[in-house]
TIKOLLO-874412 format. One record per residue: x, y, z of N, C-alpha, C in turn. Coordinates in steps of 0.05 Angstrom, whole numbers, plus 5000, padded with zeros to 4 digits. Layout:
% residues N
<n_east: X | n_north: Y | n_up: Z | ca_east: X | ca_north: Y | ca_up: Z | c_east: X | c_north: Y | c_up: Z> $
...
This chain:
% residues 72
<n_east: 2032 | n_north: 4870 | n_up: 4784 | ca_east: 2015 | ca_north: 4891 | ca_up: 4796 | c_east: 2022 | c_north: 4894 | c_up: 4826> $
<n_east: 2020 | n_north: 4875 | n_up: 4840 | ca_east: 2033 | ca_north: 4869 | ca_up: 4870 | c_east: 2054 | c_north: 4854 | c_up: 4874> $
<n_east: 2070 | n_north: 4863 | n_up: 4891 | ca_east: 2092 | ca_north: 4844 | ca_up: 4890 | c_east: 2086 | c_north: 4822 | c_up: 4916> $
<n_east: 2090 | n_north: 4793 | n_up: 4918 | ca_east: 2087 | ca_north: 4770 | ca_up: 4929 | c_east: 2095 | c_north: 4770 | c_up: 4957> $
<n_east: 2076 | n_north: 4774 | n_up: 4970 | ca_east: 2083 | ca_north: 4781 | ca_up: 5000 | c_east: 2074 | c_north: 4747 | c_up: 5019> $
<n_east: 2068 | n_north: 4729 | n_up: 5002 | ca_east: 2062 | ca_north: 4704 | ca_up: 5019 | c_east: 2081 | c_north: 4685 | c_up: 5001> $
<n_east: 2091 | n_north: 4657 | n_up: 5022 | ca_east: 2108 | ca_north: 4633 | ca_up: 5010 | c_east: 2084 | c_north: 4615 | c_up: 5000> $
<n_east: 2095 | n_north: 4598 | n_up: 4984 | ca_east: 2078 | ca_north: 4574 | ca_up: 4977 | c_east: 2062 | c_north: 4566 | c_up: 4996> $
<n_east: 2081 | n_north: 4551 | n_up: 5023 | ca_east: 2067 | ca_north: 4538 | ca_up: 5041 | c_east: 2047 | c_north: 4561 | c_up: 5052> $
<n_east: 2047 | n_north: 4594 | n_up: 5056 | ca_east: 2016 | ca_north: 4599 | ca_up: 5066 | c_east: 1994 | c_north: 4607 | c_up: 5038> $
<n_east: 2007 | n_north: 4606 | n_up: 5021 | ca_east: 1988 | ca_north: 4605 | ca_up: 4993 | c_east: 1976 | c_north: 4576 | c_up: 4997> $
<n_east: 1992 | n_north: 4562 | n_up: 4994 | ca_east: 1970 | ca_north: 4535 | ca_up: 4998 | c_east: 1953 | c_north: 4530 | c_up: 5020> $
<n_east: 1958 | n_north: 4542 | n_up: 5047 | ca_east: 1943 | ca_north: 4526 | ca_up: 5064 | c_east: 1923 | c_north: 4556 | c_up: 5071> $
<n_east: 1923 | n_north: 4588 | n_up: 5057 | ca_east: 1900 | ca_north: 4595 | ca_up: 5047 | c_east: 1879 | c_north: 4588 | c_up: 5032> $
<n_east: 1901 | n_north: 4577 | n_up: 5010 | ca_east: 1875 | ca_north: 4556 | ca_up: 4982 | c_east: 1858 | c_north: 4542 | c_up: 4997> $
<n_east: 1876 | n_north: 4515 | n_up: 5014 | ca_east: 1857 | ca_north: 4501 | ca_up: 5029 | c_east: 1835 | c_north: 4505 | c_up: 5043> $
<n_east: 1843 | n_north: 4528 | n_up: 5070 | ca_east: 1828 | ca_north: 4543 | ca_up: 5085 | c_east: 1796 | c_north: 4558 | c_up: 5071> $
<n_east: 1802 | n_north: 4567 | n_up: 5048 | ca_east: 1779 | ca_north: 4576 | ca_up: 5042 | c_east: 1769 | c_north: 4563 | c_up: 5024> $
<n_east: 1777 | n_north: 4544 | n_up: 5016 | ca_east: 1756 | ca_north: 4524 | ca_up: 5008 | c_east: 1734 | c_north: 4505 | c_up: 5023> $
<n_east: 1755 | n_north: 4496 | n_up: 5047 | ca_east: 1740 | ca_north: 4486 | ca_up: 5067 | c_east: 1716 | c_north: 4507 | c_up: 5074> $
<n_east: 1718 | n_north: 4533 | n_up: 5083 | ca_east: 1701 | ca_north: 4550 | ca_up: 5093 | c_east: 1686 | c_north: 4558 | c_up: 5060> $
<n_east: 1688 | n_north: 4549 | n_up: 5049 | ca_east: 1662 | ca_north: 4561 | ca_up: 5024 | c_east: 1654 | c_north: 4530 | c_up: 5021> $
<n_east: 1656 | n_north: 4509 | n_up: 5025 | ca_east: 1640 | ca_north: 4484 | ca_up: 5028 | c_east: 1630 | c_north: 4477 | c_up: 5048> $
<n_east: 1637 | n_north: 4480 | n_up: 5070 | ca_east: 1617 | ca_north: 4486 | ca_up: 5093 | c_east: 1595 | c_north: 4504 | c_up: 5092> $
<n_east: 1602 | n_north: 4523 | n_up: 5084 | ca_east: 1580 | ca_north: 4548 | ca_up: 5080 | c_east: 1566 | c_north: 4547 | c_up: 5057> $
<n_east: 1574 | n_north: 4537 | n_up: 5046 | ca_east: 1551 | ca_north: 4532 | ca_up: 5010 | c_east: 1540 | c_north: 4514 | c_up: 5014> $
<n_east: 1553 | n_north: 4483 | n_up: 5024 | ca_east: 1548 | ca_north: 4455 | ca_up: 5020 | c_east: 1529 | c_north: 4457 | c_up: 5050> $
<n_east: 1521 | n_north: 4474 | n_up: 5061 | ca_east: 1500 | ca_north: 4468 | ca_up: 5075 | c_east: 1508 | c_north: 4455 | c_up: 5099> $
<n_east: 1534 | n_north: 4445 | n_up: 5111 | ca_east: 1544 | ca_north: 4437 | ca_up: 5130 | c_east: 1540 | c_north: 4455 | c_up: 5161> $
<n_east: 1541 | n_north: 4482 | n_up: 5155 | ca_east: 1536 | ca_north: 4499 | ca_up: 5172 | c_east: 1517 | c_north: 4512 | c_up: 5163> $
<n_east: 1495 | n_north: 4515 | n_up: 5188 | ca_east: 1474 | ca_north: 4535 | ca_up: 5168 | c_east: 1476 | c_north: 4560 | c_up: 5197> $
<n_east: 1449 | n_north: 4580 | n_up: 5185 | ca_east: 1440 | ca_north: 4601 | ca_up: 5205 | c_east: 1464 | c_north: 4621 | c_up: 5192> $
<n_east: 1466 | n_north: 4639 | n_up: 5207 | ca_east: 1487 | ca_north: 4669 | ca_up: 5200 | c_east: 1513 | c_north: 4654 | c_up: 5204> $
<n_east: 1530 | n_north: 4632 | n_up: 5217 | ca_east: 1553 | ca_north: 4623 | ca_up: 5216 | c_east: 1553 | c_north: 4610 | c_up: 5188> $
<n_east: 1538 | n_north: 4601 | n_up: 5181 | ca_east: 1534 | ca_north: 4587 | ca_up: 5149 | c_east: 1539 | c_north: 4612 | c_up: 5127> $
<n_east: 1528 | n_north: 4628 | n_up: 5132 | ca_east: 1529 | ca_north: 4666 | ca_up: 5117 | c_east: 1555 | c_north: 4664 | c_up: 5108> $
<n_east: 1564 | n_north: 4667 | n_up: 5145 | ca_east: 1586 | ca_north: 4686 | ca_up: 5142 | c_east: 1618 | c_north: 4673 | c_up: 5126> $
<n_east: 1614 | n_north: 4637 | n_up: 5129 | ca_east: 1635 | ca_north: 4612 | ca_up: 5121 | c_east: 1631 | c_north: 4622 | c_up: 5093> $
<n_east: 1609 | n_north: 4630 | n_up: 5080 | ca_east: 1599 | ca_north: 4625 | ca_up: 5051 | c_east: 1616 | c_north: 4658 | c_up: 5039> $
<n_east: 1619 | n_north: 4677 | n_up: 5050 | ca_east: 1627 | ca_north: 4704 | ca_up: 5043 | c_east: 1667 | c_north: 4705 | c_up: 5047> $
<n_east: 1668 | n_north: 4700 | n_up: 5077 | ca_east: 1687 | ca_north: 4705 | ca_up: 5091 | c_east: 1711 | c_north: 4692 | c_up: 5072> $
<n_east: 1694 | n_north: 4659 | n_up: 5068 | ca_east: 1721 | ca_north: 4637 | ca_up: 5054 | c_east: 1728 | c_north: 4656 | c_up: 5020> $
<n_east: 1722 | n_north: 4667 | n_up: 5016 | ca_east: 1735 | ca_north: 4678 | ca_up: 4993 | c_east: 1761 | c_north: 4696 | c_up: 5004> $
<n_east: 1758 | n_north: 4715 | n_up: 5025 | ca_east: 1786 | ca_north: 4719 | ca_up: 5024 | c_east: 1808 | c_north: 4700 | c_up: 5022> $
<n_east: 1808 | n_north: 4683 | n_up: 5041 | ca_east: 1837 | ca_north: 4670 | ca_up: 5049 | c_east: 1842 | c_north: 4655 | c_up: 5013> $
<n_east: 1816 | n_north: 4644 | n_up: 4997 | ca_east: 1820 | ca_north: 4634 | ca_up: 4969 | c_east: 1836 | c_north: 4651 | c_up: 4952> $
<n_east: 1815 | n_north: 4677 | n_up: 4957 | ca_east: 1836 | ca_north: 4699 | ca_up: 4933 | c_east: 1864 | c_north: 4705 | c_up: 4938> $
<n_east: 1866 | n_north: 4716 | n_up: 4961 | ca_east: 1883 | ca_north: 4722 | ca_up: 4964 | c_east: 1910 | c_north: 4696 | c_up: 4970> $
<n_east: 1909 | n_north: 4673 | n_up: 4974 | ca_east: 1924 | ca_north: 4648 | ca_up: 4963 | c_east: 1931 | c_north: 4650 | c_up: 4941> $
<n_east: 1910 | n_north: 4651 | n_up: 4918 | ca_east: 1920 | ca_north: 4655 | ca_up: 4887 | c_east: 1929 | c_north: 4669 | c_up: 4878> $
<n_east: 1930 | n_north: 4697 | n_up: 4894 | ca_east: 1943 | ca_north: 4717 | ca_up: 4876 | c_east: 1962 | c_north: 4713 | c_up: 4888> $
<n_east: 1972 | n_north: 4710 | n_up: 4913 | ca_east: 2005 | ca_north: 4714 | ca_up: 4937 | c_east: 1998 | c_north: 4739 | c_up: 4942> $
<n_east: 1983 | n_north: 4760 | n_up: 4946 | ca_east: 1990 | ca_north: 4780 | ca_up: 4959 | c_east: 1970 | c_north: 4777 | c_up: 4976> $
<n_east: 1969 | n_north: 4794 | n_up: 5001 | ca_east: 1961 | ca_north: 4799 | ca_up: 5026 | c_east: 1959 | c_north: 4828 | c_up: 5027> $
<n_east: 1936 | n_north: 4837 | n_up: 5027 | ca_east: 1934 | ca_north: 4873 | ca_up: 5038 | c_east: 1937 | c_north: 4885 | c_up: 5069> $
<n_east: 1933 | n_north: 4863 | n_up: 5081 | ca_east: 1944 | ca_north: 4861 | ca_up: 5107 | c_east: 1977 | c_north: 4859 | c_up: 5118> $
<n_east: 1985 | n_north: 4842 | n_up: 5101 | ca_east: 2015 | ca_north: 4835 | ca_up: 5111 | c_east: 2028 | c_north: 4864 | c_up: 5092> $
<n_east: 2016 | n_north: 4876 | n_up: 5074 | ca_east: 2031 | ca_north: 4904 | ca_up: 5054 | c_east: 2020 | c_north: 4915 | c_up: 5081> $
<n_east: 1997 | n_north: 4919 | n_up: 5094 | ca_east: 1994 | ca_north: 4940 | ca_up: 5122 | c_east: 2014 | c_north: 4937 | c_up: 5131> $
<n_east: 2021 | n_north: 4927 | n_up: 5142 | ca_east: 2043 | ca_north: 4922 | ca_up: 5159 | c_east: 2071 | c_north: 4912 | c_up: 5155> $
<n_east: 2071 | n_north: 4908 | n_up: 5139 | ca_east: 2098 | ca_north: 4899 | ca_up: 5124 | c_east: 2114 | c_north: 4879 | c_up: 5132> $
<n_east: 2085 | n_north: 4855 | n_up: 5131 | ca_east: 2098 | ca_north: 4829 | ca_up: 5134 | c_east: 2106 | c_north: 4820 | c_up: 5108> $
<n_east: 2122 | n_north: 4793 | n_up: 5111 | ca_east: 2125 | ca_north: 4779 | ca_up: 5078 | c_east: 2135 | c_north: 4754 | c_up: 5093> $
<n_east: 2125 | n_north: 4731 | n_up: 5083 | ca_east: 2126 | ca_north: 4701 | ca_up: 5087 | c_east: 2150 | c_north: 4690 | c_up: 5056> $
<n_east: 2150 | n_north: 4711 | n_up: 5042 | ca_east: 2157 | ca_north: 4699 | ca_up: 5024 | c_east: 2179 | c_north: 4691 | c_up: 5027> $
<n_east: 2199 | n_north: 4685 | n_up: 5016 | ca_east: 2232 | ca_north: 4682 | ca_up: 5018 | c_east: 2248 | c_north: 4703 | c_up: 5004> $
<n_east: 2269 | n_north: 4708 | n_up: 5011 | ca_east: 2284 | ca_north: 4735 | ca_up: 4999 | c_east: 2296 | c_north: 4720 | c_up: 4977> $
<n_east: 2295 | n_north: 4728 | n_up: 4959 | ca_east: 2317 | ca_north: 4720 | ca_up: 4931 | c_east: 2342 | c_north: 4733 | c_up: 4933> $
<n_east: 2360 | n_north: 4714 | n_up: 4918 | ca_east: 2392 | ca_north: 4718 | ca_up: 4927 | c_east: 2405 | c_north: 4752 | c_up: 4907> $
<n_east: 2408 | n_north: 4753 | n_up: 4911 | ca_east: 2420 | ca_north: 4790 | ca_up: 4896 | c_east: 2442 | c_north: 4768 | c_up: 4875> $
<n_east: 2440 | n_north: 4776 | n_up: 4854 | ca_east: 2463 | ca_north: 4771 | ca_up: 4836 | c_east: 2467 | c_north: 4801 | c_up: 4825> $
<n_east: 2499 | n_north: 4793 | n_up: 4822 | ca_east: 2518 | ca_north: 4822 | ca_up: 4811 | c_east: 2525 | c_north: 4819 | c_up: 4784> $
């Protein structure tokens, strides 16, 4: 559907990232509207880890990924 605009290493340390920020914010570690916002926000950096695409980096036309070698 999308083509893979992030490498492993920032797929993983999105996974991480928004896990941390959806257990802080669920698990009650942060509360008040910063607790809200950890509990909403941490889903991006999750989803978008699992799938490898970024709608941001297609804005602009970054890519972390690695180029694959052309065979003839």
């Amino acid at each position: 559907m999308f083509k893979t605009n992030e490498s492993g290493l920032d797929r993983g340390i999105r996974i991480v990232l928004g896990l941390v920020m959806l257990v802080l914010g669920w698990g009650g570690f942060v509360g008040g509207w910063a607790g809200v916002l950890l509990q909403w926000v941490g889903f991006i950096p999750l989803i978008t880890g699992i799938i490898g695409w970024c709608p941001l980096y297609s804005l602009f036309h970054i890519s972390t990924c690695p180029v694959k070698a052309q065979t003839r």
